[in-house]
Kinemage of the C-alpha trace (Angstrom):
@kinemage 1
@onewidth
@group {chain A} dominant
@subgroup {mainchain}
@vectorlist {calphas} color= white
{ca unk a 1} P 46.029 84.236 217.397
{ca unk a 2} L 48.269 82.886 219.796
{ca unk a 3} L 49.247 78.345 219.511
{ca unk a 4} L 46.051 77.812 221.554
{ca unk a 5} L 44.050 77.854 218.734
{ca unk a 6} L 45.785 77.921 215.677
{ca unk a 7} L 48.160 75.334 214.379
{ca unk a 8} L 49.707 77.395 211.433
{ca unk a 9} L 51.874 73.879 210.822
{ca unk a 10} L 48.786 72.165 209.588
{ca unk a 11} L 47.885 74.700 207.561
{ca unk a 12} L 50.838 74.717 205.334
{ca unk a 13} L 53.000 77.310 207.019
{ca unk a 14} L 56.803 75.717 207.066
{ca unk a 15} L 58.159 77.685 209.838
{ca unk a 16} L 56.219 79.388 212.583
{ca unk a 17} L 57.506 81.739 215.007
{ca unk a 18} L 55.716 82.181 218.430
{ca unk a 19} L 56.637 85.152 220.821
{ca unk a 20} L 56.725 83.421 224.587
{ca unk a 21} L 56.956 86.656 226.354
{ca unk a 22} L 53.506 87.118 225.252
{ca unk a 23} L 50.563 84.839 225.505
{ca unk a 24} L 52.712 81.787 226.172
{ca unk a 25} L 54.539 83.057 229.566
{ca unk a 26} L 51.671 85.581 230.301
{ca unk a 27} L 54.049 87.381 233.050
{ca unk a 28} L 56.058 89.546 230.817
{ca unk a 29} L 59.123 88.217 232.838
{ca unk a 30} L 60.644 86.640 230.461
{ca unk a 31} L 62.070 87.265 227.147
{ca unk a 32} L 61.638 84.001 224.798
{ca unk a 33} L 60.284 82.883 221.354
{ca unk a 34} L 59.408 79.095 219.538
{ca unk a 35} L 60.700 78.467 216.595
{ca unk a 36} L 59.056 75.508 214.861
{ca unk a 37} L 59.257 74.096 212.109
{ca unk a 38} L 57.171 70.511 210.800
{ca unk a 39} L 59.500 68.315 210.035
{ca unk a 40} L 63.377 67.482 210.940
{ca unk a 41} L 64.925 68.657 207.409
{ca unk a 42} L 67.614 71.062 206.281
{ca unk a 43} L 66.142 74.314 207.089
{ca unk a 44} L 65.466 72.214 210.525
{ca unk a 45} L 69.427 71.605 211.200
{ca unk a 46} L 70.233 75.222 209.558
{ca unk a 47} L 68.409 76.617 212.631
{ca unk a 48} L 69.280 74.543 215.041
{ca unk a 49} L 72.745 75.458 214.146
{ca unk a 50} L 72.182 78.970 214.432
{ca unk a 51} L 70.807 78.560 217.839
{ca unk a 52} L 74.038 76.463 219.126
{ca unk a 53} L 76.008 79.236 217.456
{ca unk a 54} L 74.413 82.502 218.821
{ca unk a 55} L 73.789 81.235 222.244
{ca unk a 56} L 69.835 81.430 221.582
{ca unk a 57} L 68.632 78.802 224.713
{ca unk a 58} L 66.886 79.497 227.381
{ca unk a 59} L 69.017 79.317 230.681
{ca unk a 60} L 67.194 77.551 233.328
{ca unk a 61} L 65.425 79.788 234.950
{ca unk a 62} L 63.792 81.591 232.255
{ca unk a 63} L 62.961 77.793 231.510
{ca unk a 64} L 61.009 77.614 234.752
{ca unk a 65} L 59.261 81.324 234.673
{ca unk a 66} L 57.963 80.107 231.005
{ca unk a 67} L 56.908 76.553 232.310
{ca unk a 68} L 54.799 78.502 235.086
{ca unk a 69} L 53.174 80.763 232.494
{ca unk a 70} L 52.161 77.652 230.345
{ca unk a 71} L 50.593 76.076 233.445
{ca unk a 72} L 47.641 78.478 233.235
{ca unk a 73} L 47.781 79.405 229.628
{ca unk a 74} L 44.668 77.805 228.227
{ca unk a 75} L 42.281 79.764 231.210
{ca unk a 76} L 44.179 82.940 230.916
{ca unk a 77} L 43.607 82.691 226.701
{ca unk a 78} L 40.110 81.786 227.345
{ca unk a 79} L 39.427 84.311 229.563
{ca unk a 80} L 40.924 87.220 227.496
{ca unk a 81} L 38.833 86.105 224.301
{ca unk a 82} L 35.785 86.046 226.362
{ca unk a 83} L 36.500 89.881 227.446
{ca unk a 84} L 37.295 90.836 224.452
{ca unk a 85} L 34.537 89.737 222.583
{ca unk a 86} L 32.187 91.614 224.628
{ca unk a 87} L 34.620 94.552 224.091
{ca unk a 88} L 34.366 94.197 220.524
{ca unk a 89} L 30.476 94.032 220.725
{ca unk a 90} L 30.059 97.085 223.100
{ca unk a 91} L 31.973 98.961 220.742
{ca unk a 92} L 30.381 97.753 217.877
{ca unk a 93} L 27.343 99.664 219.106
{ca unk a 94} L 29.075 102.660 220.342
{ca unk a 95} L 27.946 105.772 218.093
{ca unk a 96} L 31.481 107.532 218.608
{ca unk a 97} L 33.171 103.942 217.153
{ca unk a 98} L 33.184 104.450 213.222
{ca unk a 99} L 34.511 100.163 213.283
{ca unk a 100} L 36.143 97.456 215.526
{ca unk a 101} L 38.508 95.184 213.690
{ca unk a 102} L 37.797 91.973 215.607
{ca unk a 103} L 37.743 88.050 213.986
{ca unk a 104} L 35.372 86.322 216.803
{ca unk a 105} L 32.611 89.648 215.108
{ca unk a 106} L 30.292 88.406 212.102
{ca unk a 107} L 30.665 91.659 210.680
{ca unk a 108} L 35.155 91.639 209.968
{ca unk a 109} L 35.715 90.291 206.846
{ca unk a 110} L 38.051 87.421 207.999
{ca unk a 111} L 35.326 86.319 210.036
{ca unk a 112} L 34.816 83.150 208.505
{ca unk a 113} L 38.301 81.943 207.805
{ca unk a 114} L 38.770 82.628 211.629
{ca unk a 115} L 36.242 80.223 212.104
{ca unk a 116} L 38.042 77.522 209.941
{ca unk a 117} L 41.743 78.344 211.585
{ca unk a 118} L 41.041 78.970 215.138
{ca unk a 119} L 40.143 75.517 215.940
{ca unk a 120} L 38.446 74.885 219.144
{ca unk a 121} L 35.811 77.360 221.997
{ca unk a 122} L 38.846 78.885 223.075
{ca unk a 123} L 38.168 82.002 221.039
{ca unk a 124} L 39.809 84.099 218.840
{ca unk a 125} L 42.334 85.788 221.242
{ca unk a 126} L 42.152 88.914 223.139
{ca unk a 127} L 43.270 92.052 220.438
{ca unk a 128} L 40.706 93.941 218.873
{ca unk a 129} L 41.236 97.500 217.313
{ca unk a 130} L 38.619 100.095 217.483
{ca unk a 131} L 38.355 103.364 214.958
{ca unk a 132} L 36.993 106.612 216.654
{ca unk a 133} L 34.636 108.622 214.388
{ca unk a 134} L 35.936 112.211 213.446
């Protein structure tokens, strides 16, 4: 699931890495990632450091392409759980489809912790996986 609707931070995780060329710009136009972590500590200033080493920032207009992406993030996230949902239900039904590896379905067995993680009636994101019968 994409930082819309999970918030791996409070649930335990110490460092979470988001990819921004995905989801968060939504243009594929830009090459970027988030790096967060909870709280300012050493691992904190370690990469930090790193960044100011390597060169890692953003130049400006990167900056600006991944702004514009965020602008419509939430709608563009909502709208690709609601599609795939009813993807993952047609298939679900389809006699050629032996399964369909979706959370926002009763029937995958992370259904339920979903549920607890993915926070908000956003959904739970727009991948699904489908297995063709042999």
């Amino acid at each position: 699931s994409a930082a819309v609707t999970t918030q791996p931070l409070l649930l335990g995780a110490d460092i979470v890495f988001h990819s921004a060329t995905k989801y968060l710009n939504g243009h594929s136009d830009v090459l970027a990632g988030a790096l967060v972590t909870g709280n300012v500590n050493a691992r904190w200033e370690e990469m930090a450091s790193l960044r100011t080493k390597i060169g890692a920032p953003l130049a400006p207009f990167e900056c600006w392409l991944l702004i514009r992406g965020l602008r419509t993030l939430f709608v563009r996230y909502r709208q690709a759980s609601a599609n795939a949902i009813i993807l993952a239900r047609h298939f679900e039904k389809h006699p050629k489809i032996d399964r369909v590896l979706y959370p926002g379905l009763a029937s995958h067995k992370g259904h339920d912790i979903a549920r607890r993680q993915m926070t908000d009636e956003r959904g739970e994101g727009g991948t699904h996986c489908e297995a063709m019968g042999g």
